[in-house]
Structure formats: C-alpha cells, structure tokens
C-alpha positions in Angstrom: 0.0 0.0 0.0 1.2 3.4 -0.7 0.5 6.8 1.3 -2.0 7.8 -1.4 -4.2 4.6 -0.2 -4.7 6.4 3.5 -5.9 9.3 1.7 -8.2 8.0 -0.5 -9.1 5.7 2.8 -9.6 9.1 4.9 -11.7 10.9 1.8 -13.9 8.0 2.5 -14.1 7.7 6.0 -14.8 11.9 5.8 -17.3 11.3 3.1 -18.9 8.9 5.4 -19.1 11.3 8.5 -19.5 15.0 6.3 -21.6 17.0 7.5 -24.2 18.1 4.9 -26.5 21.4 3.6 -29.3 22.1 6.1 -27.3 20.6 9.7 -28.2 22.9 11.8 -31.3 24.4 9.8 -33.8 26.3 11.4 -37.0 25.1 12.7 -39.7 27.2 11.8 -42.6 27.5 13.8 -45.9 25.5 13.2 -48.7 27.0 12.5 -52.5 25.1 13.0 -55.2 27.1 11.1 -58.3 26.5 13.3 -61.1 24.6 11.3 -64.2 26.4 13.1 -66.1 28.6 10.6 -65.7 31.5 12.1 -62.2 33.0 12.1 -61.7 36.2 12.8 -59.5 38.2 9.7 -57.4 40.1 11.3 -56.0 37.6 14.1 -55.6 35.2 10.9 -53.3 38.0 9.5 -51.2 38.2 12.6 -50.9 34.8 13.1 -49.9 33.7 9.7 -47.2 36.6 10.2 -45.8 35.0 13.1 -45.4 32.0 11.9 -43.1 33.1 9.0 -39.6 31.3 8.4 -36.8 33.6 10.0 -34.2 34.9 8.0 -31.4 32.3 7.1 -27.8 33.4 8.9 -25.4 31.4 7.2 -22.2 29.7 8.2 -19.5 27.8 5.9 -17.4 25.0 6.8 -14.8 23.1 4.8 -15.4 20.1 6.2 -13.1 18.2 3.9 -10.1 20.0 5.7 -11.1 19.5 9.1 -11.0 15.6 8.5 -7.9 15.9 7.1 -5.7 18.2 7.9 -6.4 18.8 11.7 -4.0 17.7 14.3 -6.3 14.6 15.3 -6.7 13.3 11.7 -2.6 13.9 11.2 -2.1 11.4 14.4 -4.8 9.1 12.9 -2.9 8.9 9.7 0.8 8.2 11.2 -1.1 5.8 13.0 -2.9 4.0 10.5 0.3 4.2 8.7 2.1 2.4 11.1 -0.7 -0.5 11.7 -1.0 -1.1 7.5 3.1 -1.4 7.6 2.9 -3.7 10.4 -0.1 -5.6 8.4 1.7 -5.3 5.0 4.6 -7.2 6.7 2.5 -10.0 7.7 0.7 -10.6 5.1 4.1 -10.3 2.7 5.8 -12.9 5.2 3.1 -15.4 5.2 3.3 -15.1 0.9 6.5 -16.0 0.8 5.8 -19.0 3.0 3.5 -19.9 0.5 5.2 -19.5 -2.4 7.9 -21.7 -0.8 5.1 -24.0 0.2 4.1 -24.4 -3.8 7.7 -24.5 -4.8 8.2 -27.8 -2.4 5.0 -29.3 -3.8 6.2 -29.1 -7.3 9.6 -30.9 -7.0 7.6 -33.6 -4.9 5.3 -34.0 -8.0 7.6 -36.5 -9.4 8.6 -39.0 -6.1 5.7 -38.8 -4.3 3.0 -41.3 -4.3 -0.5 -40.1 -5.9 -2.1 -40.2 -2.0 0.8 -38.7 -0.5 0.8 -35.9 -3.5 -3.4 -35.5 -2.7 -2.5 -35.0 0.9 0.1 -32.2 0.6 -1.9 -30.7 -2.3 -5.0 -30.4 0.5 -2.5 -29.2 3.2 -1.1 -26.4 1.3 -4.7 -25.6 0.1 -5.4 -24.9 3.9 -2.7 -22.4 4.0 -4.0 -20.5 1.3 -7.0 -20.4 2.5 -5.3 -19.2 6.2 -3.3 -16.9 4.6 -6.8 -15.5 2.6 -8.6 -15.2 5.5 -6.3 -13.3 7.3 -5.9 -10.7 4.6 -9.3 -10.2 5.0 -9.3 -9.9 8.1 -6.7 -7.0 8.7 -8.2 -5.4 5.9 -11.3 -4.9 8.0 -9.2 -4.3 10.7 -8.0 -1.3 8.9 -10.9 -0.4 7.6 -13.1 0.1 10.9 -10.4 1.1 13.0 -10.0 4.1 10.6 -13.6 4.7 10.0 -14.0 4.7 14.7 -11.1 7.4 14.5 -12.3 9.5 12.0 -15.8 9.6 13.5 -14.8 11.0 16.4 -12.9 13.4 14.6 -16.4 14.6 13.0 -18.0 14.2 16.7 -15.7 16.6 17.8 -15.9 19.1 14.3 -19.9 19.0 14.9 -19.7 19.5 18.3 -17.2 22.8 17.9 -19.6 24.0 14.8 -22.7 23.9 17.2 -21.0 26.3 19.7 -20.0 28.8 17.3 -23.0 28.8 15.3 -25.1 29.9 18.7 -22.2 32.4 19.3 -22.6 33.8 16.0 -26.3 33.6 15.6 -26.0 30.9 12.3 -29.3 29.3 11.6 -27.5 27.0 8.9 -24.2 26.0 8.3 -23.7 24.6 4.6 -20.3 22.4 3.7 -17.7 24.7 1.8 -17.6 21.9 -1.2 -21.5 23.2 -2.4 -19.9 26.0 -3.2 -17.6 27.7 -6.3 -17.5 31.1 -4.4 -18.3 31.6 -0.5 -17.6 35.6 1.1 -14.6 34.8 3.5 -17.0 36.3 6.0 -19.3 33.7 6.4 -16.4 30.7 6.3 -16.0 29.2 10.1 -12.7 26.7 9.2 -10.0 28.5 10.5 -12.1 28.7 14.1 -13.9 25.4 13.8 -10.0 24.0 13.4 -8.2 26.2 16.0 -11.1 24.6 18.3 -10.7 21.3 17.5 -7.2 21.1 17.3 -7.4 22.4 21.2 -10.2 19.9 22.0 -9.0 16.8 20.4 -5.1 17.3 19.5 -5.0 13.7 18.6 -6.9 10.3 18.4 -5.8 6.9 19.0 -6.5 4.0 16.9 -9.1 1.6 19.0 -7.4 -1.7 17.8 -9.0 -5.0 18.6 -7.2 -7.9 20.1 -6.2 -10.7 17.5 
C-alpha cells in the first residue's frame, strides 16, 4: 500500500461522516389554522405573520479540511500508517511462506505417491485459505479502525460548529464543497479547526485484540 491509499481511505471515511446542507437548519414554527367557521380576519393576518420562516444566517465550513488536515486526523494517519506497515509485513511474510510451500509441492510432483501428493496438495490448500482469510481480516481491521477514529474526529468538528454557530447567531451552516465562491465572511474553518485542534489534538487508533 502506498501513502495515497490512506488518503483515498480518509476521503472516505470523511465522506462517510461529512456534515451536509441544512445541519443545523432552522426550525420554523408551526402553525394550525383553526377549522371552526368563524375566524376572525385580522387575528388570521397576525398569526400567519408570526409563523413566518426567520431569516437564514449562514455559516461555511470546509469540512473536507477538518478531517484531514487537523491535528487529530494527522495522528490518525501516522497511526494508520504504522498499523498497514505492520499488516503489510504480515501478510508479505506469510506469501513468501506460500510461495515456498508451492515450490516444495512441485519438486515432490515426481517421487511422491499419488495419495501422498493429494495430501500435501490439500495441506497447502489450507494455507492458502489461512493466509486468505487473514488478509481479510486486517483489511477490515484497517478499515473500521480508521472509519471509529475518523468519526470521532467529525463528533468533535460538529460539536465545535454547534457552539460557534449559537455564538454567532447561524441558523444554517452549509459544507464549503457546495460552493464555487463563498464571502470569506461567512467561512467558520480557521475557528472550527483552531477549536478542535485544542479539544482533540489527537486520536488513537481503538485496535481489537487478535
């Protein structure tokens, strides 16, 4: 695996956890026309009034950079790092056991009996079959340990983007990648990351027990 396989591993993950158009959208307020016959005009008037949608104040996030480049995703990626190498060196060891393993069987080809031959033909099958499983197995490994990290990553973002939309009054806070052209004065990054960066500096990689 090559570094570019984390990235297109953490676009995912992100992907998975990014926070959409509408995430902290305004409720408007119901209103319940009463059915009676008689309504009275000018209480329908002030009442329908009231019950009109308040202006949108908008917010802008790049959530994209938040799940990569803040100081917890950077830990989560050395980390991840190190656990594929770790994996890759497994995996690349039991391979060349194998490939030794089907070298052997072919030179026996030729002075083994036929039973004998079948047995060592089903053995080595085994291995393979070992050796497939475990692939799997510390692929998903990989896979969900990234995907737990990264969601607390976008816990944390969400949880950061609340605060400051109440501080600033926000009623909706769209994701920067909607957009061609946002006014600077509306994008929350650069204080959504120096929050988070101070809240969760880093995240360690929850990795089950073999």
């Amino acid at each position: 695996m090559q570094s570019s396989t984390f990235q297109t591993a953490l676009r995912a993950a992100a992907l998975s956890v990014a926070v959409t158009a509408g995430l902290f959208a305004a409720t408007p307020a119901a209103f319940a026309q009463d059915a009676a016959p008689k309504v009275d005009p000018a209480k329908a008037a002030d009442a329908a009034k009231s019950a009109e949608l308040k202006a949108p104040v908008i917010a802008v996030i790049d959530v994209q950079k938040i799940m990569q480049e803040s100081n917890a995703s950077k830990s989560i990626s050395k980390a991840f790092e190190t656990l594929r190498d770790t994996y890759q060196k497994e995996i690349s060891a039991l391979e060349d056991k194998l490939r030794k393993g089907e070298d052997e069987l072919r030179k026996q080809q030729t002075v083994l009996a036929p039973d004998a031959l079948a047995n060592k033909r089903r053995d080595f099958e085994k291995q393979v079959a070992e050796v497939q499983k475990t692939v799997q197995t510390r692929k998903r490994v990989l896979e969900t340990t990234l995907n737990e990290a990264m969601a607390v990553v976008h816990k944390t973002m969400v949880e950061v983007v609340a605060d400051i939309s109440r501080e600033r009054g926000a009623n909706l806070v769209l994701a920067r990648q909607q957009f061609v052209l946002v006014d600077t004065q509306l994008d929350v990054t650069d204080a959504v990351m120096e929050r988070v960066n101070k809240k969760l500096p880093q995240v360690a990689l929850n990795i089950p027990k073999p």
